[in-house]
C-alpha positions in Angstrom: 77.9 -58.7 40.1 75.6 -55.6 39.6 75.7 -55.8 36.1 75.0 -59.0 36.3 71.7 -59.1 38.7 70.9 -55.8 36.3 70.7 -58.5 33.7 68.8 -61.3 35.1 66.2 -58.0 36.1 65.8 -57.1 32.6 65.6 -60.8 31.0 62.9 -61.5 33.6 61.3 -58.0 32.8 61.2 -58.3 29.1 60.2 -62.2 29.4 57.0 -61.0 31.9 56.1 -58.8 29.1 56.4 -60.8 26.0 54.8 -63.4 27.7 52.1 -61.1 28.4 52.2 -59.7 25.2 51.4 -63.1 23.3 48.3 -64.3 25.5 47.0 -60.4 25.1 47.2 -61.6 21.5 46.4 -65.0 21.5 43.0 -63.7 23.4 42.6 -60.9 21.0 42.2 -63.1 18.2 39.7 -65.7 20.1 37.6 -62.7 20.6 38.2 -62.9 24.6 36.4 -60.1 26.1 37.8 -59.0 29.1 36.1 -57.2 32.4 37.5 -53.4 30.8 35.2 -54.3 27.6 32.0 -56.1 29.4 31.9 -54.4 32.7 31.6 -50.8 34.1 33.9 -51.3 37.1 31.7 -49.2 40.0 28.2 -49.9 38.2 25.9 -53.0 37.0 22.7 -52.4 35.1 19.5 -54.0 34.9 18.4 -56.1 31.4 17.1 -53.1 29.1 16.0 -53.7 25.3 18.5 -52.1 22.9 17.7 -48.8 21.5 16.9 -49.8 17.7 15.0 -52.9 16.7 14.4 -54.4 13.1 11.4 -53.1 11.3 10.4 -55.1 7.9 8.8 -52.6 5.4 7.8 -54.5 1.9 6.9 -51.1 0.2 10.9 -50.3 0.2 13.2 -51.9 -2.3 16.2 -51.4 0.2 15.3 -53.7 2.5 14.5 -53.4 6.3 15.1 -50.7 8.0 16.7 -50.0 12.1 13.9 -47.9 13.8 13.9 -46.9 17.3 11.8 -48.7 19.9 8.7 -47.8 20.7 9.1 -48.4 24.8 12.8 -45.2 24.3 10.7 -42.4 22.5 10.3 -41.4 25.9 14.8 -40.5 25.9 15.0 -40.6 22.5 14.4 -39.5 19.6 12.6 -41.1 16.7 15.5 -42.3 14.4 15.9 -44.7 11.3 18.2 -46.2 8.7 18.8 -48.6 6.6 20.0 -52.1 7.9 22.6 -52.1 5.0 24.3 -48.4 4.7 24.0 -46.6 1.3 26.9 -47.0 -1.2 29.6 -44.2 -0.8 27.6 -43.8 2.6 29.0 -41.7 5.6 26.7 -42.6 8.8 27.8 -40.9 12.0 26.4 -41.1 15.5 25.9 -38.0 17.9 26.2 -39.4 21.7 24.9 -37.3 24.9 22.6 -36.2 26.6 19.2 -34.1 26.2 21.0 -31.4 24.7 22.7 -33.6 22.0 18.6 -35.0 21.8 17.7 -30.9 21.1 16.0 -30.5 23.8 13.8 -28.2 24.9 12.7 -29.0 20.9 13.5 -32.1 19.7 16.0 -33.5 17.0 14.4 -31.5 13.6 16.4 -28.5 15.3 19.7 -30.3 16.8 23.0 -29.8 15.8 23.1 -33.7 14.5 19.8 -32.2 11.8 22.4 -29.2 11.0 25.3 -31.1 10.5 23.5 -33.6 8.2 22.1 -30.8 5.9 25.6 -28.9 5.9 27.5 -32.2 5.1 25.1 -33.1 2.5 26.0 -29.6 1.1 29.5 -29.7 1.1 29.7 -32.9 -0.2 26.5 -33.8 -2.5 29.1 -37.1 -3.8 28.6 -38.8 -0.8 25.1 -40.0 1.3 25.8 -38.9 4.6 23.4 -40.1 7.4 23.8 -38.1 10.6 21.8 -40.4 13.7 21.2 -38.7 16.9 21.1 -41.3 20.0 21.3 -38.3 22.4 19.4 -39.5 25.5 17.3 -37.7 28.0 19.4 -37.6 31.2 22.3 -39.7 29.9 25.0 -39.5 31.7 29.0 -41.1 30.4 28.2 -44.4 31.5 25.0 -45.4 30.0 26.5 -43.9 26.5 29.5 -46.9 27.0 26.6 -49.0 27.2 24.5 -47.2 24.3 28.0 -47.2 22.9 28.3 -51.4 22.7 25.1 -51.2 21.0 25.8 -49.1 18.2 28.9 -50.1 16.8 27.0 -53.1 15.4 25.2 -50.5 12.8 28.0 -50.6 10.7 28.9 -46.4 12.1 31.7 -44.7 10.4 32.3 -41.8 12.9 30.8 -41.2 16.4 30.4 -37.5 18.4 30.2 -37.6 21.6 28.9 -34.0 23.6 28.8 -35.5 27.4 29.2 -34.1 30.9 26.6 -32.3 32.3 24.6 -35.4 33.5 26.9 -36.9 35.2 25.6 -36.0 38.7 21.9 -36.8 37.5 21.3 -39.8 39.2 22.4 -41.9 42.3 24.8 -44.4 43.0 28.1 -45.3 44.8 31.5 -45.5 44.9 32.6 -47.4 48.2 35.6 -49.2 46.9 37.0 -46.2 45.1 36.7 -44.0 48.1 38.5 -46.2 50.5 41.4 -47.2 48.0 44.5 -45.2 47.8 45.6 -43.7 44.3 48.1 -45.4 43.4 45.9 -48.6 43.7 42.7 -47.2 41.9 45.3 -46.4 39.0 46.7 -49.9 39.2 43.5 -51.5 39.4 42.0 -49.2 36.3 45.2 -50.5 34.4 45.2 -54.1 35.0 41.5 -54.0 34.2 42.6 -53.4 30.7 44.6 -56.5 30.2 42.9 -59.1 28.8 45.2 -61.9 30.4 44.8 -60.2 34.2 40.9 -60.5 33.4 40.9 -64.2 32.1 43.0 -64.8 35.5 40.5 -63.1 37.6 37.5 -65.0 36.1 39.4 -68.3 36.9 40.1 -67.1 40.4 36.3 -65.9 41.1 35.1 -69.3 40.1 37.2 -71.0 42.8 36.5 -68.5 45.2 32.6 -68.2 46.0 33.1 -65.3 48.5 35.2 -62.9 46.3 33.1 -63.8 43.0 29.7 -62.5 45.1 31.7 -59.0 46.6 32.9 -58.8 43.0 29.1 -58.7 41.7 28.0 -56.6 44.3 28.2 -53.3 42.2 25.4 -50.3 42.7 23.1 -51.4 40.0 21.6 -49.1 37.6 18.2 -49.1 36.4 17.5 -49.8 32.8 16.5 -46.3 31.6 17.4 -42.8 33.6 16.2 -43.0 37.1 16.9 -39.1 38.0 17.5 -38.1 41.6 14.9 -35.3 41.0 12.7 -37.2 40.1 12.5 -38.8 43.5 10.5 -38.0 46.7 13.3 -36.2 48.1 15.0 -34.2 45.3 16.5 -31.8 45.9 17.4 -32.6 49.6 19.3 -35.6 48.4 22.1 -33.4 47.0 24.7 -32.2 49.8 28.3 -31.1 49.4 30.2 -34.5 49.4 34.0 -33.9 47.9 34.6 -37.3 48.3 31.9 -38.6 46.6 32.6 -35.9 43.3 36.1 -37.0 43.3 34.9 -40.3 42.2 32.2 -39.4 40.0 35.4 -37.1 38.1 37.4 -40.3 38.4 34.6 -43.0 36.7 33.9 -40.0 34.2 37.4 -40.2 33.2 37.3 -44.2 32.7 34.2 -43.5 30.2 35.8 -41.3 28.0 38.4 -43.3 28.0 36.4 -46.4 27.4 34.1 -44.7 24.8 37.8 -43.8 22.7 38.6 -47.6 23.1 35.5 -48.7 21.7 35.3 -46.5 18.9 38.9 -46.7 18.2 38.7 -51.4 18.1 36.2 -51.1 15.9 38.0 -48.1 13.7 35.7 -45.9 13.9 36.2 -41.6 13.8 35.2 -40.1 16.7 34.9 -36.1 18.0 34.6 -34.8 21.4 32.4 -31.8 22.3 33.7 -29.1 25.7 30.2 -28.9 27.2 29.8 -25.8 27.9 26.7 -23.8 30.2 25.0 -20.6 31.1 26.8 -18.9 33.1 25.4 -15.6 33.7 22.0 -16.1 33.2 21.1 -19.1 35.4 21.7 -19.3 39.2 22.8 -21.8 41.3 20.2 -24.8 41.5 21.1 -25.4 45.6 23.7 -23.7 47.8 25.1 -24.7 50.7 27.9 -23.2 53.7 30.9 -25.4 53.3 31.0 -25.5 57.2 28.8 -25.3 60.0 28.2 -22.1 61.1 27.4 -20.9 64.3 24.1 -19.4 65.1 25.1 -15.9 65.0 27.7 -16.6 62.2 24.3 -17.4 60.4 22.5 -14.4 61.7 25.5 -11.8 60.4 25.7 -13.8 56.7 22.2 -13.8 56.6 21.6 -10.2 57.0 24.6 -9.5 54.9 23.2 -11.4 52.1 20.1 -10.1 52.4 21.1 -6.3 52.6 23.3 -6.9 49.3 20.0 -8.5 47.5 18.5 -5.4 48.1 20.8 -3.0 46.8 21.6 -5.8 44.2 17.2 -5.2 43.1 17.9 -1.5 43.0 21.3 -1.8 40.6 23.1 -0.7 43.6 26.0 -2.9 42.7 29.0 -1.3 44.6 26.8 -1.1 47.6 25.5 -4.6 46.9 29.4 -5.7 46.7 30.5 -4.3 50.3 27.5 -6.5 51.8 28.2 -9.4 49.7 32.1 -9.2 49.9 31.2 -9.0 54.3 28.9 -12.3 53.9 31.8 -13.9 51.9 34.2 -13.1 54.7 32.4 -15.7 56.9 31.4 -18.2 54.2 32.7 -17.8 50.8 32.0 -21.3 49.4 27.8 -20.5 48.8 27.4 -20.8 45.3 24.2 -18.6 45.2 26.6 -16.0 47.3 28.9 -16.2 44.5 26.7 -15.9 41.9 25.6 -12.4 43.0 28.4 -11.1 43.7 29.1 -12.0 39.9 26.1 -10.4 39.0 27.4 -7.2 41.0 30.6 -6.9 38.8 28.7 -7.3 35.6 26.5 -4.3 37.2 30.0 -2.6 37.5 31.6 -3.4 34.2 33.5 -5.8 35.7 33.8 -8.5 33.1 36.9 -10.6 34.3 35.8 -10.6 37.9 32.4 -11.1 37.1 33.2 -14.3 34.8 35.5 -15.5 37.7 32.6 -15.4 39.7 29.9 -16.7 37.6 32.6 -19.5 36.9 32.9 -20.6 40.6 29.5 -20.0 41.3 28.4 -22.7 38.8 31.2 -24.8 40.0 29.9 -24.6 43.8 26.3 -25.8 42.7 25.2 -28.3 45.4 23.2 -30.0 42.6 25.9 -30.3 39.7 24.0 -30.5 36.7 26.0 -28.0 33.9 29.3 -29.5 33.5 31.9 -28.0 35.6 35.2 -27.0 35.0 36.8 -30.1 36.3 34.4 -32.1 33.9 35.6 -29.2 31.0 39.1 -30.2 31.8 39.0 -33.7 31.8 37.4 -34.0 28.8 40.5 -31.8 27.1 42.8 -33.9 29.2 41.7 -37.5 27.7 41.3 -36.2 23.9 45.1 -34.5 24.6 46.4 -37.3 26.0 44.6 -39.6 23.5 44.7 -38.1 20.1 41.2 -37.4 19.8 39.6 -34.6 17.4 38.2 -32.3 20.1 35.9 -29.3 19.8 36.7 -26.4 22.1 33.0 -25.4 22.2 33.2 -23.1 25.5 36.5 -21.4 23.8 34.9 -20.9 20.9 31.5 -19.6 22.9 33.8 -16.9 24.9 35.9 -15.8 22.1 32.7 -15.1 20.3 31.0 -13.1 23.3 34.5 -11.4 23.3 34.1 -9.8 19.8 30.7 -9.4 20.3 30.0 -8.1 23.6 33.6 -7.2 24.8 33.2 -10.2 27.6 33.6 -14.1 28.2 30.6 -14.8 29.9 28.1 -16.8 28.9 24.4 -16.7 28.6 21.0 -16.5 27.2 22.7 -15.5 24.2 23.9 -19.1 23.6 21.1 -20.6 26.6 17.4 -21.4 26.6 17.9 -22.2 29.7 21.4 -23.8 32.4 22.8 -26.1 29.6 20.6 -26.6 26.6 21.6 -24.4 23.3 19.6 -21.6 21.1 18.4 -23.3 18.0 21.2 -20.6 16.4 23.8 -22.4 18.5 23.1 -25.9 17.2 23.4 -24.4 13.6 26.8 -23.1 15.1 28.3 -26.3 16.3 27.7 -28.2 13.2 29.0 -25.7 11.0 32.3 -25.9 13.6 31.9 -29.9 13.2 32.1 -29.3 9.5 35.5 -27.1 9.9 36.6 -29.5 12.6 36.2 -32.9 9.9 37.4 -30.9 6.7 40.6 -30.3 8.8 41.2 -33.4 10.3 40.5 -35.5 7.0 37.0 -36.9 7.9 35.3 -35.6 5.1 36.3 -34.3 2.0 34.4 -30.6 0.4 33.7 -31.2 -3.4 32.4 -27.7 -2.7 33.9 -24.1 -1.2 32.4 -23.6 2.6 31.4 -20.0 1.3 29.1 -21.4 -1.4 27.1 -23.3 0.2 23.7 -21.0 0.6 23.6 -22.4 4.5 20.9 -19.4 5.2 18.4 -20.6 2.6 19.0 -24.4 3.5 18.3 -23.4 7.1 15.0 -20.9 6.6 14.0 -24.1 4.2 14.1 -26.7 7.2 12.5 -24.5 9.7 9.6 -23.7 7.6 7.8 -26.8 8.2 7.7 -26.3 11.7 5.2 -24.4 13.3 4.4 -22.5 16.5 3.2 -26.0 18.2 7.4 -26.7 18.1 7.8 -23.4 20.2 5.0 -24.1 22.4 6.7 -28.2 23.4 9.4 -25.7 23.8 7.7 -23.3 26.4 6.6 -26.9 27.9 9.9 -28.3 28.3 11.8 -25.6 29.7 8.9 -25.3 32.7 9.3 -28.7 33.1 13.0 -28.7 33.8 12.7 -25.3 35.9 9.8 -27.1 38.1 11.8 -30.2 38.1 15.0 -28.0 39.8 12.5 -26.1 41.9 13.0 -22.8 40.1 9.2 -22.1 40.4 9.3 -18.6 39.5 11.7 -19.0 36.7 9.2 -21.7 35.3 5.9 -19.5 35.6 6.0 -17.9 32.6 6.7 -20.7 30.2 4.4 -22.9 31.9 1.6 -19.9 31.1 2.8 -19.5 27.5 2.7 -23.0 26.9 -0.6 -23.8 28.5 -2.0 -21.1 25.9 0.6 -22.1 23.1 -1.3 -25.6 23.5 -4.6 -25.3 24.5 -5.2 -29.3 23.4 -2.3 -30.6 25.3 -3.5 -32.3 28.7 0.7 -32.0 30.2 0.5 -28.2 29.2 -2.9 -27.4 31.1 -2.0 -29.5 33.8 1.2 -27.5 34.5 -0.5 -24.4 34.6 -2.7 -26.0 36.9 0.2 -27.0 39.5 1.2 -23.5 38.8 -2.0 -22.5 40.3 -1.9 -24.4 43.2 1.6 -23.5 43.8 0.1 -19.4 44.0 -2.2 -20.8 45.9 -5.4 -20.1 43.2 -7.1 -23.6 44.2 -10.0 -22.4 41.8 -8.4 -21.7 38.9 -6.3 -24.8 39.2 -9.2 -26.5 39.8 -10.9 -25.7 36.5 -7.7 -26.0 34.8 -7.6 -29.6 35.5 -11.0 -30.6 34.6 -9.6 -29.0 31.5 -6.6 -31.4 31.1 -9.6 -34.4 31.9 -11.3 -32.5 28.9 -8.7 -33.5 26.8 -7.6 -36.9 27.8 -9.9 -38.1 30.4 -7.4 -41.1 30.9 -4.7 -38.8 32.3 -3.8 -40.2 35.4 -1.8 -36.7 36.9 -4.7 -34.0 36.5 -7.1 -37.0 38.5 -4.1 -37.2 41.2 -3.8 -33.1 41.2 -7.4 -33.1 41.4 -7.4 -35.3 44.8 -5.0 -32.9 46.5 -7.7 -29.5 46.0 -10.6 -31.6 47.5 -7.8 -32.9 50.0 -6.8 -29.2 51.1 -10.8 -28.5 51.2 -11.0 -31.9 53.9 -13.5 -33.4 51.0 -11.5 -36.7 51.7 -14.1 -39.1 50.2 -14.0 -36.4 46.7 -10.4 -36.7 47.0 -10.3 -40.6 47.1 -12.7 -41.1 44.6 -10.0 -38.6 42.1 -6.9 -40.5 43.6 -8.6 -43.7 42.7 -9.3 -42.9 39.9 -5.5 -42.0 39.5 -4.1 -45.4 40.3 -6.7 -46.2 37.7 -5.1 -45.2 34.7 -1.9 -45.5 36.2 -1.4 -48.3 38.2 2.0 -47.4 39.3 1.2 -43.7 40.4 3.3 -44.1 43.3 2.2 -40.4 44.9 -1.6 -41.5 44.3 -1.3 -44.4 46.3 0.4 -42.5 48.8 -2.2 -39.7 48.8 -4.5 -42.8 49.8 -2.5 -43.9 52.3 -2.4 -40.7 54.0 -6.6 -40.2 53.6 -7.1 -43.7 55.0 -5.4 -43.9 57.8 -7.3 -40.2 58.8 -10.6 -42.4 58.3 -8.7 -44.8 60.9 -9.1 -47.7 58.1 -5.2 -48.7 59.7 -4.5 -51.7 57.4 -5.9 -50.3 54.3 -3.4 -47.1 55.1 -0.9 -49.9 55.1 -1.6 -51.7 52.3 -1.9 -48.2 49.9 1.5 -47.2 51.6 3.1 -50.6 50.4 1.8 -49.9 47.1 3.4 -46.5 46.6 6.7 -48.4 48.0 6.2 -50.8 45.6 5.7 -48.6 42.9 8.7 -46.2 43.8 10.9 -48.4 46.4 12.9 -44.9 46.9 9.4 -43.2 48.3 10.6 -41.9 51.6 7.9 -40.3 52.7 5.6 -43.4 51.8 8.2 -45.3 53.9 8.3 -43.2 56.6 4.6 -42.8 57.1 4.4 -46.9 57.1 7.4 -47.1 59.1 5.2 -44.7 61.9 1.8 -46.6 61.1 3.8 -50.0 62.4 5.1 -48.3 64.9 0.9 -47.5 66.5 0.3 -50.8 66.3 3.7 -51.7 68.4 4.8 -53.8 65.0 8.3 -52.5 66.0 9.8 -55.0 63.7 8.1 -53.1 60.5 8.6 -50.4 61.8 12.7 -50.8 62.1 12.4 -52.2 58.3 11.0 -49.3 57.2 13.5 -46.6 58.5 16.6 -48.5 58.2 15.2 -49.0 54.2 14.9 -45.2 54.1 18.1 -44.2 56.0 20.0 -46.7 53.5 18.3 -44.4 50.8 18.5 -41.0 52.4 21.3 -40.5 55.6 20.4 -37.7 55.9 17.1 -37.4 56.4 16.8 -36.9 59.6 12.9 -38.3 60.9 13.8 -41.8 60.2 16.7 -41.4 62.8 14.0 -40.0 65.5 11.8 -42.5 64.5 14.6 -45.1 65.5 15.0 -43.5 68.8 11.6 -43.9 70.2 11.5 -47.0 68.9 14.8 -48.2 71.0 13.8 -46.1 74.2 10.1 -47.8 74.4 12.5 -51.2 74.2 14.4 -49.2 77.3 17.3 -49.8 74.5 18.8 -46.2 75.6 22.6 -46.7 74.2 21.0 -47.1 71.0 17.9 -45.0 71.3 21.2 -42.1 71.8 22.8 -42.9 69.2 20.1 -42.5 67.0 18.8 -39.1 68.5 22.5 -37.9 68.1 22.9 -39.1 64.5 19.9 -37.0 64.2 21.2 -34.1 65.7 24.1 -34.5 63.2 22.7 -34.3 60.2 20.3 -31.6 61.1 21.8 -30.0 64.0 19.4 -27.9 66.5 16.3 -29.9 65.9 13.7 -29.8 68.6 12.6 -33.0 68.6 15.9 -34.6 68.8 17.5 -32.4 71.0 13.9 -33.1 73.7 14.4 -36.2 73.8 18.3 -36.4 74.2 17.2 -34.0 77.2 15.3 -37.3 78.1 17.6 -39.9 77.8 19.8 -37.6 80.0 17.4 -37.7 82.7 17.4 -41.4 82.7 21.2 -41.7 83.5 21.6 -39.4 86.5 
């Protein structure tokens, strides 16, 4: 009887599975593209043009040519090739982000313009194109999308150095969170199936209400929308474990997606480890893992504090006990840790100190150098998978080992938290080469030792000159401003702004760098300056309006801000700025109308919200008024004026349940606040 119930369980097993087996194939031939290949299961993205577009030139016999598009220069580098690939050709694709793109340079000095001029070297038989699509900002799931794009340019091999963006902008996961494991796993693997996706198309046809919570994915923008880019920043950012276990998880889908696609369309492909700075670049945020008490806060604080101050005066042991007695109450403060790293590197202390640096980088609030987790998932999938994989940060460490008699990593290999040494890009494509030669990519007609990689490399850099190094000096303020590391930014910014004297987004730097010092003069002049050179550049006019604003020269400072929305009609902090100047003049509804611009312009502008939100609420329009703080709480939760807002709205409505609850959601996300904690004091009054 077992054997044969054990029987019938098997025939219906194998049965299920040939069944399945046939329509996967049946639908492979048709073509069928099922949700794994169309869809990114957490996100949707807006329409955006594809990266290349056809360009006709008569004056070349070969024919027309893929060039990038004007409107992506801004993420991209300039690239082109011909529609129809050379004969004996080789063209590979390099995928990632801005330090795959070169940055702080550009691509004459990335590892994709290395690896070209050493393939072309080792292998003078072949026509080897080497086409860097590294994006500004781009993060594993745009470079799926970039990914679908490319394979129709006839590519032959793609490399893909990703992970350091993935926390770079905002979005969701709110399915993912709730589900267990075992069914996120179940649902990732069904998703694969081509059969289980044509079933689930015919089933969200019948059913209306599932087909619209289907579509109802955080949608992207077209191009990077960065989170520090926005109003708030940095104070987005907050420790949230659940919400990095599923960025981890959805990073894990797109490598194994990206492997997918390469591998249908048989195509070679290479994974980079991403590795960072780790000793010479500090934690971007830092928060306690818990809530501590006020005098908890008081003994850390002076703890930390008394360790910086040995730490200035290469104290380190001393600087160790006071850390060590701040870690004892809070040990999860990634700035904390960092010092404490910097302490055992002070004490010769190379193991502890890279343990340190290690977790410090790890327990950044604002995750943007890939962490271990990303470092091991990425060796994980190309294990697991078969993929060619570059051990970069091995490699890095083993170096430092011979070299400096430590792991660690830093501005030895750095410019700056991620992006690599113009040496270091000439290092990972000479480790590509190795890499390909051993796996059977490529084929040397030549010995590696002959090739006169020196003279080839002093031949390219030769026709760049010291402007290159000044976009450099530009660049690297521009991502230090951009992380609010104003002190680590000041000197770039001030050799760029004299490394181009004719560039109007070099003077104007130094010009916020002014204000920022609080030299309103000099930043003054500077910006006239910037005007000098481009009198159509819509920042220095918008810079300008905030001096005269400071000096109370408000109609000087609406005239500049004018003149700001101007050139740029969708200056979002201009408008703003108006707003703000407008409604000091008491003009109420042209205040309103400027702050509906900026929210126009930038629908995440919280502060532009907010002070709408408060304008509706003086002229009793409470119905605005809710609008506009439920839009920004829905944007920020934690920011903690739109819940006070709320509560004097509810309590003038004599709404006091709700007018509490609002006051105490306040009090939650920034506990001790005045304001809130007055008028909960208030509402307590009413009840007895």
């Amino acid at each position: 009887m077992k054997r044969q119930t054990a029987f019938k369980l098997t025939t219906v097993f194998l049965f299920s599975f040939l069944t399945i087996a046939l329509f996967e194939g049946i639908l492979n031939i048709i073509g069928f593209k099922g949700t794994y290949e169309k869809e990114d299961p957490f996100l949707g993205f807006h329409k955006s043009y594809p990266l290349f577009e056809l360009k006709t030139q008569p004056d070349l016999t070969d024919g027309v040519k893929y060039v990038t598009r004007r409107s992506k220069l801004h993420y991209f580098n300039h690239q082109e090739f011909f529609a129809e690939k050379k004969p004996n050709g080789l063209r590979i694709f390099t995928f990632g982000g801005s330090t795959t793109y070169g940055r702080p340079y550009n691509g004459k000095t990335s590892f994709s313009r290395w690896l070209e001029i050493n393939l072309q070297a080792l292998d003078p038989s072949r026509n080897y194109e080497v086409i860097n699509v590294g994006g500004v900002s781009y993060a594993s799931y745009r470079i799926v999308k970039l990914m679908q794009e490319i394979v129709q340019y006839d590519p032959d091999m793609f490399i893909v150095y990703t992970g350091h963006n993935e926390f770079l902008e905002e979005r969701t996961y709110t399915g993912i969170k709730e589900e267990a494991p075992l069914i996120t796993w179940l649902r990732s693997t069904f998703n694969r199936l081509k059969t289980y996706s044509l079933l689930r198309t015919f089933w969200l046809n019948i059913k209306e209400k599932e087909r619209i919570e289907a579509e109802e994915r955080f949608q992207m923008t077209g191009e990077v929308q960065a989170i520090l880019d926005q109003s708030f920043g940095l104070n987005w950012y907050h420790k949230d474990k659940e919400y990095a276990k599923a960025v981890l998880y959805h990073f894990r889908i797109n490598l194994e997606k990206i492997i997918d696609i390469a591998r249908y369309h048989n195509i070679q492909i290479i994974f980079i480890v991403p590795p960072s700075n780790e000793k010479d670049f500090s934690p971007f945020k830092s928060e306690f893992d818990q809530e501590l008490e006020s005098a908890e806060k008081t003994v850390w604080e002076g703890n930390y504090c008394a360790g910086l101050n040995y730490l200035k005066n290469a104290r380190y042991a001393e600087a160790l006990v006071a850390f060590r007695a701040a870690a004892h109450i809070d040990s999860m403060h990634a700035e904390l840790r960092y010092r404490i790293g910097e302490c055992f590197y002070g004490l010769d202390q190379y193991q502890a100190a890279k343990t340190a640096f290690v977790m410090a980088r790890d327990l950044d609030v604002v995750p943007l150098r890939a962490t271990s987790q990303i470092q091991s998932i990425v060796r994980e999938v190309c294990s697991q998978r078969g993929v060619p994989l570059l051990e970069l940060v091995q490699i890095l460490e083993k170096r430092n080992r011979q070299l400096y008699g430590y792991t660690i990593l830093g501005d030895e290999t750095f410019l700056d938290h991620d992006h690599l040494t113009i040496e270091t890009h000439q290092l990972v494509s000479e480790l590509l080469v190795k890499l390909m030669s051993e796996n059977g990519m490529v084929k040397a007609t030549r010995a590696w030792d002959e090739i006169p990689r020196d003279s080839l490399y002093n031949s390219s850099m030769a026709s760049i000159d010291s402007s290159y190094y000044g976009q450099r000096e530009l660049n690297l303020a521009k991502v230090l401003g951009w992380a609010g590391k104003i002190d680590e930014a000041a000197p770039f910014i001030e050799r760029a702004a004299r490394s181009l004297p004719n560039d109007p987004d070099a003077q104007h730097g130094l010009g916020l760098l002014y204000i920022m010092q609080d030299k309103f003069e000099e930043a003054r002049e500077v910006f006239h300056r910037a005007l000098d050179i481009d009198s159509t550049y819509a920042a220095a006019y918008n810079s300008l309006g905030t001096i005269y604003d400071r000096y109370d020269d408000l109609d000087q400072a609406l005239y500049y801000y004018y003149q700001a929305v101007k050139y740029n009609p969708s200056n979002d902090e201009a408008y703003f700025n108006i707003g703000g100047i407008l409604y000091e003049k008491g003009q109420i509804q042209e205040a309103i109308n400027a702050y509906i611009k900026a929210v126009d312009s930038n629908p995440r502008h919280i502060y532009a919200l907010n002070d709408l939100g408060a304008t509706y609420m003086e002229l009793n329009n409470t119905v605005k008024a809710v609008e506009a703080f439920e839009r920004i709480i829905s944007i920020e939760p934690k920011y903690h004026h739109a819940y006070n807002n709320l509560g004097m709205i509810y309590f003038k409505e004599e709404d006091y349940l709700k007018s509490r609850q609002m006051f105490q959601r306040s009090l939650e996300v920034k506990p001790g606040n005045e304001f809130a904690l007055h008028w909960m004091n208030i509402l307590n009054s009413q009840t007895k």
